[in-house]
C-alpha positions in Angstrom: 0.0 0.0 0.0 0.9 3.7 -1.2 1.1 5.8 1.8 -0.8 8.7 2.0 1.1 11.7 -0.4 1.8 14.7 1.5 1.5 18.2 -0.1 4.8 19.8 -1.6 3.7 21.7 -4.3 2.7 25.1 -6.0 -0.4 25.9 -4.1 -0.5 22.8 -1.6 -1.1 20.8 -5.0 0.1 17.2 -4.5 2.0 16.3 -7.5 2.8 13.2 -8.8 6.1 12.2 -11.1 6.1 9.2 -13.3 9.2 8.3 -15.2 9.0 5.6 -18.2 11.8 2.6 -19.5 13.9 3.5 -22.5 17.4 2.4 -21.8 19.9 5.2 -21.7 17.3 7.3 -23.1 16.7 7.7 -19.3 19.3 9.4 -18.9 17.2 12.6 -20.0 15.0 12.1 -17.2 17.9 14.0 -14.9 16.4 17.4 -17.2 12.7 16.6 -16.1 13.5 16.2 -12.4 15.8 19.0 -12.4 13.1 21.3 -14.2 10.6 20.4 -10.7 13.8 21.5 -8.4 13.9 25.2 -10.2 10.4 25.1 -9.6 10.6 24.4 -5.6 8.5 21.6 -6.0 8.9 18.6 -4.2 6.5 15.4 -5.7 4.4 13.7 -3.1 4.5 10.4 -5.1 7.4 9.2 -7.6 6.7 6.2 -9.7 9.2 4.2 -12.4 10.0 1.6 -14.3 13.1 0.2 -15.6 15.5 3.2 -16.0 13.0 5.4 -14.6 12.6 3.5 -11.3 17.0 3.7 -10.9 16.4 7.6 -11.7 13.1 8.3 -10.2 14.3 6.1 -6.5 17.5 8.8 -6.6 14.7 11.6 -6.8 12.9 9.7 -3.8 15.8 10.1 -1.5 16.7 13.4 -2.2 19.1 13.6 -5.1 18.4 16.5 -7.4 18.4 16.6 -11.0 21.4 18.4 -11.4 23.3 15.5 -9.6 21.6 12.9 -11.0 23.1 14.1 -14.3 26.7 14.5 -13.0 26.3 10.6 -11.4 25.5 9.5 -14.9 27.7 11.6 -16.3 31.0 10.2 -14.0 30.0 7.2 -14.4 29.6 7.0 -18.2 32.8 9.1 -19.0 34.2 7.1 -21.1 34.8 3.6 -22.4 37.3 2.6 -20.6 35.3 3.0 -16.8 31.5 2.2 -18.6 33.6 -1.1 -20.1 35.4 -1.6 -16.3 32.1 -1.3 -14.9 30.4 -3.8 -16.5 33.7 -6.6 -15.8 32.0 -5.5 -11.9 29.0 -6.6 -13.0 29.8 -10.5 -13.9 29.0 -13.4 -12.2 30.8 -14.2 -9.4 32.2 -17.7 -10.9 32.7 -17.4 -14.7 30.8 -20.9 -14.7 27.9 -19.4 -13.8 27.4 -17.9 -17.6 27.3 -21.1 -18.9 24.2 -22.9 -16.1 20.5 -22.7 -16.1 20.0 -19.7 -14.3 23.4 -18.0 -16.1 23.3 -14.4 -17.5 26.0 -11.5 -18.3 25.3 -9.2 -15.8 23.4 -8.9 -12.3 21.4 -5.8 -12.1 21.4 -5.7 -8.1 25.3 -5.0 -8.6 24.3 -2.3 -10.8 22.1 -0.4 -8.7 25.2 -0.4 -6.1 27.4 1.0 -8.7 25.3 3.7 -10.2 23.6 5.1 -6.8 25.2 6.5 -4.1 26.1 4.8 -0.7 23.7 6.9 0.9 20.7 5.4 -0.4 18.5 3.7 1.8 17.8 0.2 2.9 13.8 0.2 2.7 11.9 2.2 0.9 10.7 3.3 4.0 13.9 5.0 4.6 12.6 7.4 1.4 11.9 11.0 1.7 9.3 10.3 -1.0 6.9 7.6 -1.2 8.0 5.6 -4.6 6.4 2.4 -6.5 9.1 0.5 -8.7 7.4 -1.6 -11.6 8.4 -5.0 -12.7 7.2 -8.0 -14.4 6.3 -11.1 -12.5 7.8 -13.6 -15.1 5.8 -16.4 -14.0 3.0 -14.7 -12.5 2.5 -13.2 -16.1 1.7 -9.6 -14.3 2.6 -6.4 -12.9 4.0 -5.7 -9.4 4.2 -2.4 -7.9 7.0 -2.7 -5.1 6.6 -0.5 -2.3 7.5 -1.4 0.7 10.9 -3.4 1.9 14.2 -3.7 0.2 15.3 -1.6 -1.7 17.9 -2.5 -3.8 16.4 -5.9 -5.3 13.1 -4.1 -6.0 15.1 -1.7 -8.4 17.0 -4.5 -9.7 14.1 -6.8 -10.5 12.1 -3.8 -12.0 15.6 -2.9 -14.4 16.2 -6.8 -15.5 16.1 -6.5 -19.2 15.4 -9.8 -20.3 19.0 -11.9 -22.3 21.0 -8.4 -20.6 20.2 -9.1 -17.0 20.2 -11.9 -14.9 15.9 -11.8 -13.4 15.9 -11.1 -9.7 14.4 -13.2 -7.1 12.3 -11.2 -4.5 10.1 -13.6 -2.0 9.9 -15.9 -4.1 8.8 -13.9 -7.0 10.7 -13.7 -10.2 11.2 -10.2 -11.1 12.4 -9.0 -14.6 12.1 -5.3 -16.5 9.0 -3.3 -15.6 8.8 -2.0 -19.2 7.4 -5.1 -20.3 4.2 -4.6 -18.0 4.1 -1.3 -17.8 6.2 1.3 -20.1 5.1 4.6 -18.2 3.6 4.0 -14.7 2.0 7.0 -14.3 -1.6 4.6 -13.4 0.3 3.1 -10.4 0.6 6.7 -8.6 -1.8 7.5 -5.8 -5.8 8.8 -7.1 -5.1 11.5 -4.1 -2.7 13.1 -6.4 -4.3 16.8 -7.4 -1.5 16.8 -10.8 0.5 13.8 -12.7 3.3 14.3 -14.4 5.1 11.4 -16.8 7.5 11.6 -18.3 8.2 9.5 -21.5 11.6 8.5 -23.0 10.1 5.0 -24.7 10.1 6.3 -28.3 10.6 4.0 -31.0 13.0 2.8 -33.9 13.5 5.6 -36.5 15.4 5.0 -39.7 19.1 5.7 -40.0 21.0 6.5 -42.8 20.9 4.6 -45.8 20.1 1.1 -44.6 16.6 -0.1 -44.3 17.1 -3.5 -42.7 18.0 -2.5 -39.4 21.0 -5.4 -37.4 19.9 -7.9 -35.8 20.6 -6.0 -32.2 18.5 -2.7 -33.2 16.0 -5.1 -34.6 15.4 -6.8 -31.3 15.4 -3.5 -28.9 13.4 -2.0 -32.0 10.7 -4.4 -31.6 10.6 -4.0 -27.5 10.0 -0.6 -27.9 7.2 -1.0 -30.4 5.5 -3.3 -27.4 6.1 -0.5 -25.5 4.6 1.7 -27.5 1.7 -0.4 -27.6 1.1 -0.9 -24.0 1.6 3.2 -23.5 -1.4 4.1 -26.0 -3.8 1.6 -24.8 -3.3 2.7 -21.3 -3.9 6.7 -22.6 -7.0 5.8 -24.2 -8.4 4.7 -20.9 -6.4 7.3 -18.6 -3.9 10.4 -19.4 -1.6 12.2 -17.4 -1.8 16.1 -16.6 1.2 16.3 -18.4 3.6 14.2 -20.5 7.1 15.2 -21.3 9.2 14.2 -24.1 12.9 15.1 -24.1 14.2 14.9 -27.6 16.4 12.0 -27.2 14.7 9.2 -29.7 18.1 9.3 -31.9 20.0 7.6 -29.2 19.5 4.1 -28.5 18.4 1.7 -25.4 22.6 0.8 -24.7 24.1 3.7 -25.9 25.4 4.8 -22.2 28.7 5.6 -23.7 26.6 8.8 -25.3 25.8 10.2 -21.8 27.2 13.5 -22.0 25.4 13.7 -25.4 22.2 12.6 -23.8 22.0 14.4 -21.1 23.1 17.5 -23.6 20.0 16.9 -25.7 17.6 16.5 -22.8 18.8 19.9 -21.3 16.2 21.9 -23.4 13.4 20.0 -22.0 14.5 21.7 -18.5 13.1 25.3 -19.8 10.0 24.1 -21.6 8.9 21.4 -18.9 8.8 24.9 -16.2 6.4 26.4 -18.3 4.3 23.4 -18.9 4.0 22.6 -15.5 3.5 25.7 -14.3 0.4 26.7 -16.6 -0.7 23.4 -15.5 -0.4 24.1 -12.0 -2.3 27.3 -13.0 -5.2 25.6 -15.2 -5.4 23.5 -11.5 -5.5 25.5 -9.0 -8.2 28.1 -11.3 -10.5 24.9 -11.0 -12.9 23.9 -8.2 -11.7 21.4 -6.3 -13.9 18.9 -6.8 -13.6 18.8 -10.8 -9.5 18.7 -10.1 -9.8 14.8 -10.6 -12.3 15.1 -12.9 -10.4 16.7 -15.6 -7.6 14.5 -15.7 -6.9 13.6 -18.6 -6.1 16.5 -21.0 -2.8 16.4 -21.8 -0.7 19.2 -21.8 
């Protein structure tokens, strides 16, 4: 269970942040969080999946945007250290890439390298209450991890599938969130006055000459066309307040190496989300409160 968001807002509006999957693409959510920060606002629910539940749990404990960026930043500087960091992220016994339950890397190793030490055990240890998505691989089904440790529940929800190795959390087999559910904004509380997702999914664009894309771009390609898929039929039924899209679709799901460029290309979306949110703050607090819930829905 969700505890009950507290106000920190424009207005005493409870604001809710919900950041999607997309790889390194979620890089750019550092711009979105650090666009709420200039603003002075402080969500009273954060909700992510896959790369957005690694950046939205740092926003949950108190990391601003700014630093998010320069974490990402440091530890993507070059080949060299992104290349090192990976060799971290083996398996313990090189035999274990070759049995049943063998895969390259563990993702609970890589939520101790990329956060800080700082971070909390629990989620209860949060500043801000925060839902991390992931798939139930045998369940066939969401799950919304709230409560308890910390660590496996953002590893479990960033388990890309043949990348990862899935993560076992009481007895449930966790792998990537983005399979389930692209853009959580549906799992944040209904006491929320304003939602605000933001959505770095995109999808495969054409580059150069070639028109058969390789077999890699092919594959992550296709996720993100199931992504897509799952994001429009939930926006049929339900819409955030506002949806931001950093203009990061040229760079794709692994390209983590490209940080600086990322990060670069998402910084514009800093200036525009402050004036999105704030006329949506506006267009809120001008309605009666009663019909605030009511008009959910139109997107900004």
């Amino acid at each position: 269970m969700v505890r009950t968001p507290p106000r920190h807002g424009a207005g005493g509006l409870a604001i809710g942040l919900a950041l999607s999957g997309g790889g390194a693409r979620g890089l750019g959510h550092a711009a979105a969080i650090a666009a709420l920060d200039d603003l002075g606002i402080r969500p009273a629910a954060i909700a992510g999946s896959s790369i957005g539940a690694l950046m939205g749990v740092g926003a949950a404990a108190g990391i601003t945007g700014r630093e998010l960026a320069a974490l990402a930043a440091a530890h993507f500087l070059d080949r060299r250290t992104f290349l090192g960091k990976l060799w971290q992220l083996r398996p313990p016994r090189f035999m274990d890439l070759f049995g049943p339950s063998g895969s390259l890397l563990q993702p609970e190793r890589i939520v101790d390298l990329v956060l800080p030490d700082h971070l909390p055990e629990t989620f209860e240890g949060l500043g801000i209450p925060f839902t991390a998505v992931a798939a139930d691989y045998y369940g066939w089904r969401e799950v919304r991890l709230t409560t308890g440790d910390l660590r496996s529940a953002i590893a479990g929800s960033i388990a890309i599938p043949g990348l990862f190795r899935p993560v076992t959390r009481e007895d449930v087999v966790l792998v990537d969130g983005s399979i389930v559910n692209p853009m959580p904004f549906d799992v944040l509380p209904d006491e929320l006055d304003l939602v605000i997702a933001v959505d770095v999914v995109n999808g495969p664009t054409r580059r150069g000459k070639r028109l058969i894309p390789p077999p890699r771009r092919a594959l992550f390609g296709s996720i993100q066309i199931l992504m897509q898929a799952v994001v429009q039929e939930k926006l049929r039924r339900r819409q955030p307040d506002v949806v931001l899209r950093p203009d990061i679709n040229r760079f794709g799901v692994l390209d983590f190496l490209k940080a600086r460029e990322i990060l670069a290309a998402a910084e514009p979306l800093r200036e525009s989300a402050k004036r999105t949110i704030g006329d949506a703050i506006e267009a809120r607090l001008a309605a009666p409160a009663l019909s605030r819930r009511a008009d959910r829905g139109k997107s900004l």
